[in-house]
C-alpha positions as CSV (number, residue, x, y, z in Angstrom):
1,X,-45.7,64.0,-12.1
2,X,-42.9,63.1,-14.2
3,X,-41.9,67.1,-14.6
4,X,-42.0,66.9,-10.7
5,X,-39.2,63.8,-10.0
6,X,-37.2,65.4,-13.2
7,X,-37.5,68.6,-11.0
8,X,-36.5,66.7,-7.8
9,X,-33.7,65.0,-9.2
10,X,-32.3,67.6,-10.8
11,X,-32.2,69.6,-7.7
12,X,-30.7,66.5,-5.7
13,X,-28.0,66.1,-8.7
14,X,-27.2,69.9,-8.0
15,X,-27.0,69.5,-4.0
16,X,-24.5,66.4,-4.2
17,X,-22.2,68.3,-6.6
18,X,-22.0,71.4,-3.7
19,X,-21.9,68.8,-0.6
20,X,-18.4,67.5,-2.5
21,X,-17.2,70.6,-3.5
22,X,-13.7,69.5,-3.2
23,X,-11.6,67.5,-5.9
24,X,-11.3,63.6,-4.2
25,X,-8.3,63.1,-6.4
26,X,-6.2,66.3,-4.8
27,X,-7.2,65.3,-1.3
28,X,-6.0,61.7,-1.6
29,X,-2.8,63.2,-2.8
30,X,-2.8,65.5,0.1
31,X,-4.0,63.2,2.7
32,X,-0.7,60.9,1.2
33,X,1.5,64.1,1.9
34,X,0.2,65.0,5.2
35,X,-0.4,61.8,7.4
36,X,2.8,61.1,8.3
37,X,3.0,64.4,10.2
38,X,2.4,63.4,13.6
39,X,3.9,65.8,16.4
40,X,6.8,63.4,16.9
41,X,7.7,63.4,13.2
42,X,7.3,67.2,13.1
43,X,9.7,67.7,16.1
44,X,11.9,64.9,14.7
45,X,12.0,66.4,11.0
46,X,15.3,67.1,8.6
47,X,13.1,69.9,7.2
48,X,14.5,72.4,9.7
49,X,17.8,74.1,10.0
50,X,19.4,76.8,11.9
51,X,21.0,79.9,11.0
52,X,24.3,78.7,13.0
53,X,24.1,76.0,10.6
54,X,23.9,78.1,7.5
55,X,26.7,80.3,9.1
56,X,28.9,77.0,9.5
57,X,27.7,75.9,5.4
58,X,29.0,79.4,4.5
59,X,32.2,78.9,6.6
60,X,32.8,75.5,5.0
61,X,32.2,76.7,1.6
62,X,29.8,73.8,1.1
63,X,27.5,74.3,-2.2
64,X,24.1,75.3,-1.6
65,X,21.2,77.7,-2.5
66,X,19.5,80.1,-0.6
67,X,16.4,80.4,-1.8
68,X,14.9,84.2,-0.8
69,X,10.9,83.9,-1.4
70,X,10.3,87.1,0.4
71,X,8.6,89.8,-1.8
72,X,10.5,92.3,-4.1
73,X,9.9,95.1,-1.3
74,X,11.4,92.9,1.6
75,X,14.1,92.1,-0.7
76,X,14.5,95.9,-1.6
77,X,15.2,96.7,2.0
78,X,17.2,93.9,3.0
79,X,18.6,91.3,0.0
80,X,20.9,88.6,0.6
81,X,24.0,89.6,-1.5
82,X,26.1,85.8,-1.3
83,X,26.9,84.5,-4.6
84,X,24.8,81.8,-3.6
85,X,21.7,83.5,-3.1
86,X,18.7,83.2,-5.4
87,X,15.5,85.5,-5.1
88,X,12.8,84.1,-6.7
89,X,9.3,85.8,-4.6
90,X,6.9,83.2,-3.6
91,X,4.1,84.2,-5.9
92,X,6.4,83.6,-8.8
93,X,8.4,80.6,-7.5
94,X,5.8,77.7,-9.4
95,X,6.4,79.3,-12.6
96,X,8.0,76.9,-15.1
97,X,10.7,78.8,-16.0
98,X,11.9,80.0,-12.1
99,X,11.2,76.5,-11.0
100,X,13.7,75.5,-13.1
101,X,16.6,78.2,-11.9
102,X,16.5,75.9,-9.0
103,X,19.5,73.3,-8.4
104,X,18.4,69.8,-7.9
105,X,21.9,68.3,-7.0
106,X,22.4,70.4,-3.7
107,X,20.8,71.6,-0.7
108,X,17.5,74.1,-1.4
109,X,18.0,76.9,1.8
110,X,14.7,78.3,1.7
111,X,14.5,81.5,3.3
112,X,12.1,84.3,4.3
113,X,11.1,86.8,7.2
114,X,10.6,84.1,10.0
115,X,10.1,81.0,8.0
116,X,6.4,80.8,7.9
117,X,6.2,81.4,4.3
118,X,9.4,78.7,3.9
119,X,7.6,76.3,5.3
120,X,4.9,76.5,3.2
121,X,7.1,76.7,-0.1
122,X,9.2,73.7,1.1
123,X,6.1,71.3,1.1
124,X,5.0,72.8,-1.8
125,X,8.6,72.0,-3.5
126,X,8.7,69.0,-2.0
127,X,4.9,67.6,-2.9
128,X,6.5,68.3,-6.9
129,X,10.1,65.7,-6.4
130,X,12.3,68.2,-5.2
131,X,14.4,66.0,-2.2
132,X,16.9,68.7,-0.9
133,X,15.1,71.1,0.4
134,X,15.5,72.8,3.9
135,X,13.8,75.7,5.9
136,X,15.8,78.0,7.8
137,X,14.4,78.2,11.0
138,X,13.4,81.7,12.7
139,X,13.7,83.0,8.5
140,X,16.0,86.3,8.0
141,X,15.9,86.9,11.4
142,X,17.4,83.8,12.7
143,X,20.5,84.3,9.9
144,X,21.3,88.2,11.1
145,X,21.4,86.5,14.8
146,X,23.6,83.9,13.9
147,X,25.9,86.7,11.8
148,X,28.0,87.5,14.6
149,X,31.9,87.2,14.8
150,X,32.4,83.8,15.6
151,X,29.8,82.7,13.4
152,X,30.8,85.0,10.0
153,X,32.2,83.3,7.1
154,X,36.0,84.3,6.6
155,X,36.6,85.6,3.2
């Protein structure tokens, strides 16, 4: 009888630890991050800026990064050749030693294809202290369409 409910318990023990399978401590952090996100905060948010406005930034000389997460094969068929441009791939950016090429006393352009994988990268950057951090809307794309004579930086 007493092998039985040692048995029994044992097998309960295991099923709880599968049921929360998920660290409590991480999703408190995340639940923290996330709530705040309603659709009017999304639409409303800072996060978010355009490749006319990272035309103007270059036009006004202003100091910022761009920060190119795309892989080294994107960046080996198109790479962004500003002074201010920093390619750091997104699979390599959490690293210790690249998170700390990043400037903390300016704006953070984060930049890839269409700015799905900038978004994600922002948060991440953001959930870690970093404040200045922006997405460029429509990624890449959304910079070669704003790269048009009126909007070109004059060197």
């Amino acid at each position: 009888m007493l092998k039985r409910y040692l048995i029994s318990s044992l097998a309960v023990a295991l099923f709880a630890l599968n049921a929360s399978a998920y660290d409590a401590t991480k999703a408190e952090n995340l639940d923290a991050f996330y709530s705040h996100m309603t659709q009017q905060a999304c639409a409303d948010s800072k996060l978010f800026t355009t490749g006319e406005d990272v035309m103007k930034m270059f036009r006004d000389k202003e100091k910022f990064t761009l920060l190119d997460v795309r892989t080294a094969g994107e960046n080996a068929i198109v790479s962004l050749s500003s002074k201010n441009a920093l390619h750091i791939p997104v699979e390599q950016l959490f690293e210790k030693a690249n998170l700390d090429r990043l400037p903390t006393d300016q704006p953070l352009i984060i930049i890839c294809h269409s700015g799905t994988r900038a978004t994600i990268v922002a948060m991440g950057l953001q959930q870690i202290g970093f404040t200045k951090v922006h997405v460029l809307k429509g990624g890449l794309v959304a910079l070669a369409e704003a790269n048009d004579p009126k909007n070109a930086p004059v060197k």
